[in-house]
C-alpha positions as CSV (number, residue, x, y, z in Angstrom):
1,X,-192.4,214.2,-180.7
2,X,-194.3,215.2,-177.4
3,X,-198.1,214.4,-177.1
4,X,-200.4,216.7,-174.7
5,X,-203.0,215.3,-172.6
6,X,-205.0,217.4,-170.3
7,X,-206.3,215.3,-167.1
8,X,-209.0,216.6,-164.5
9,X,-209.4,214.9,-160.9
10,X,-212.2,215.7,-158.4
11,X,-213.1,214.0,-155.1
12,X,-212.9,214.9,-151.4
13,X,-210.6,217.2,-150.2
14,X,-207.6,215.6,-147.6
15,X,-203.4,216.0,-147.6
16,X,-201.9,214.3,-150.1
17,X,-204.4,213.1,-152.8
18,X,-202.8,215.6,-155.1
19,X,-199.8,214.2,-154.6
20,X,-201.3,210.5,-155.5
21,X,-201.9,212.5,-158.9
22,X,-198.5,214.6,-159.1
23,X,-196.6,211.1,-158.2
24,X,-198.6,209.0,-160.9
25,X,-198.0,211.7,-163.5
26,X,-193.7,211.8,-162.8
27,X,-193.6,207.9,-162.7
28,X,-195.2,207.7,-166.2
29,X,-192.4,210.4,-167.6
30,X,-194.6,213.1,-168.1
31,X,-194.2,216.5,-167.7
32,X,-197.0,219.0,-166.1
33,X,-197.0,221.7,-168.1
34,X,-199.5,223.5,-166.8
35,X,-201.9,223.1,-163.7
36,X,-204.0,224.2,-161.4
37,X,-205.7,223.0,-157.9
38,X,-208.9,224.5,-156.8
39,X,-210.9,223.7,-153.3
40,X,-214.7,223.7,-153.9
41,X,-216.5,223.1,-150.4
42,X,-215.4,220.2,-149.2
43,X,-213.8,218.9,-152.6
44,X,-210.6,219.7,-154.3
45,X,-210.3,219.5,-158.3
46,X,-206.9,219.4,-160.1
47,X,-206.6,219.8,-163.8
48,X,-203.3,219.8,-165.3
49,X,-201.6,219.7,-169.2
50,X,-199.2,217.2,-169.2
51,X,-196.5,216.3,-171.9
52,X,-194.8,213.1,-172.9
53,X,-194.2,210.6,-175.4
54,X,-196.8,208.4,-176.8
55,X,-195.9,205.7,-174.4
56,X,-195.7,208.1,-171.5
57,X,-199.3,209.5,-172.2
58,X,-200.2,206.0,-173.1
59,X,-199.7,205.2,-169.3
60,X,-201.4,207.6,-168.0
61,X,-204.5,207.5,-169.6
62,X,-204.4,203.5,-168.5
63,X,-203.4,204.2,-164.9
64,X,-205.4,207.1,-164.1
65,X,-208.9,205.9,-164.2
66,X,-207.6,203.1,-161.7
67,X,-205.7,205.4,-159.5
68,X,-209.2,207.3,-159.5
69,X,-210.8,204.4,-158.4
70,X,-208.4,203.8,-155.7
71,X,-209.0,207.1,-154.1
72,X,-212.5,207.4,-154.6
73,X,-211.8,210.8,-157.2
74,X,-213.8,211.1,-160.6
75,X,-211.2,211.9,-163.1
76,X,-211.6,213.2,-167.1
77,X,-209.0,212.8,-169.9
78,X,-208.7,214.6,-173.1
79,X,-205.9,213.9,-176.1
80,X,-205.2,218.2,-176.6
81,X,-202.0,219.7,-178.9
82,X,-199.5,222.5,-177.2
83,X,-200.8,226.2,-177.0
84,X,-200.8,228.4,-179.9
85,X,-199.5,231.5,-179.4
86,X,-201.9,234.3,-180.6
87,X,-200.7,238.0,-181.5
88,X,-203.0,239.9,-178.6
89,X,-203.3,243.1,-178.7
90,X,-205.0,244.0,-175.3
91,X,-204.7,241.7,-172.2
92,X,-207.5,242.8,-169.7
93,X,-208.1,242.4,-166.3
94,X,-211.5,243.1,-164.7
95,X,-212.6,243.4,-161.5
96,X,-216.6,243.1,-160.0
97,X,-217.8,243.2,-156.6
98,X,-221.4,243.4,-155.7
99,X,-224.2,241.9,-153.2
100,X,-224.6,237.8,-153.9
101,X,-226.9,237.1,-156.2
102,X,-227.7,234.9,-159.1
103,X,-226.8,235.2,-162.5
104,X,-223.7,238.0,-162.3
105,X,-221.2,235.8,-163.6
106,X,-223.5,234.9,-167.1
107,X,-223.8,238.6,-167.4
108,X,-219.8,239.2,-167.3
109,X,-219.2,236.3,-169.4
110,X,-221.6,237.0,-171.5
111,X,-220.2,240.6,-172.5
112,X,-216.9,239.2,-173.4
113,X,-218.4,236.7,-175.7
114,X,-220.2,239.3,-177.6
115,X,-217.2,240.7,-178.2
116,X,-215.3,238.2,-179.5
117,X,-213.1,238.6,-176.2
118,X,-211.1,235.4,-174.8
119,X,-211.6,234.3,-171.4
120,X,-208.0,233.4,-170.1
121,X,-209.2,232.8,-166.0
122,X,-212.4,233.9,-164.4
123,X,-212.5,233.1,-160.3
124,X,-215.6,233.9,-158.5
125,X,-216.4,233.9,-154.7
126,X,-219.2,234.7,-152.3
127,X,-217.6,236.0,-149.7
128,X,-219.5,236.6,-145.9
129,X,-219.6,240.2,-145.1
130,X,-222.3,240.5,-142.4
131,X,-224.4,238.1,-140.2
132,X,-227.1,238.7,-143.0
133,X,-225.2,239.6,-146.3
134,X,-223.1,237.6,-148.8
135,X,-220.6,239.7,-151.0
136,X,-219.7,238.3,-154.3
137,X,-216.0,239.2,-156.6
138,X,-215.2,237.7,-159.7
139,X,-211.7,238.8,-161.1
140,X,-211.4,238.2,-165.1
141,X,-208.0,238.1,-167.3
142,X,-208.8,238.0,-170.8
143,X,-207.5,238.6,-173.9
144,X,-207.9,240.6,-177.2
145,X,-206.6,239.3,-180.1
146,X,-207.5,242.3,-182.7
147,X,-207.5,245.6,-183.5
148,X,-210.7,247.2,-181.1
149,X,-211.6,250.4,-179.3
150,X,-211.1,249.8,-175.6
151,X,-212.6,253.4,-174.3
152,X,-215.8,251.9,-176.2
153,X,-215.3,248.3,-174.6
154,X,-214.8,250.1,-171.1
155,X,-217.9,252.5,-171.2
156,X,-220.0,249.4,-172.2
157,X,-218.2,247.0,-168.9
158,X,-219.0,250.2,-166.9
159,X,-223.1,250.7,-168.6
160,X,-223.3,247.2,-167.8
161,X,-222.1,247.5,-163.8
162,X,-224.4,250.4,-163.8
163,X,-227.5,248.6,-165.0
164,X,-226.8,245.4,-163.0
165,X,-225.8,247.8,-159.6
166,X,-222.2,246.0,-159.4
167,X,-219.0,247.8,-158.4
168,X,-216.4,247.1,-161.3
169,X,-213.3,248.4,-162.3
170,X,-211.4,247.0,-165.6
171,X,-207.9,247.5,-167.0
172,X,-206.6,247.4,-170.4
173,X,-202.6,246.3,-170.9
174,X,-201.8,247.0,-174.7
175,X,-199.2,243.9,-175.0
């Protein structure tokens, strides 16, 4: 029977150290499942959901503090069980755009929360637009796992772009 583990590494960002990660992970017989790499000013973080048999997962979570140590990364590991599928009703995708400044993503975070809305992936991103002026995205999937009114949920995300002065367009895929 396979056993899940999710694993996160962090540390400076140079070719190859995810590969010291990816190697580690197919030399203990595990499989990634699922992963993701992200670069964070000068740092890179990798988390990935790996499966394997108890030895396999065994191994890792021995060898991967040391490889960790090795290469100077700060790594997290955490015993999980595989996904379970959910009946969703509405997957939505959401986009906001506005000036930089603080507190934007709590506000869009927050609004899904109060509806009992699960985050799926949330990336956000000051980007330079002039000499003087920062621009800010943040892209949202989530999902919907009953029975809602969406034309209510989108005049709210739209009342709440108003209020906050935010540019934001959001998308509702009935699955």
């Amino acid at each position: 029977m396979s056993q899940y583990l999710v694993i996160t590494a962090v540390g400076t960002d140079r070719p190859g150290i995810s590969n010291k990660v990816t190697r580690l992970v197919t030399e203990s017989s595990c499989n990634i499942v699922d992963s993701r790499i992200a670069s964070f000013g000068n740092e890179f973080t990798l988390i990935m959901l790996l499966s394997g048999t108890a030895n396999a997962i065994s191994r890792i979570e021995n060898t991967l503090p040391l490889l960790g140590q090795q290469h100077d990364l700060i790594t997290m590991m955490k015993r999980t069980s595989p996904h379970q599928e959910k009946d969703i009703f509405y997957t939505i995708d959401a986009f906001i755009e506005s000036e930089d400044r603080p507190g934007l993503t709590e506000k869009f975070t927050d609004f899904l929360a109060n509806r009992d809305i699960d985050l799926k992936t949330l990336s956000a991103q000051t980007l330079k637009k002039s000499e003087n002026q920062n621009t800010f995205q943040i892209q949202i999937t989530a999902e919907i796992f009953k029975e809602c009114h969406i034309i209510e949920i989108q005049e709210e995300f739209e009342s709440l772009c108003a209020s906050l002065n935010v540019s934001g367009k959001i998308n509702f895929y009935k699955n």
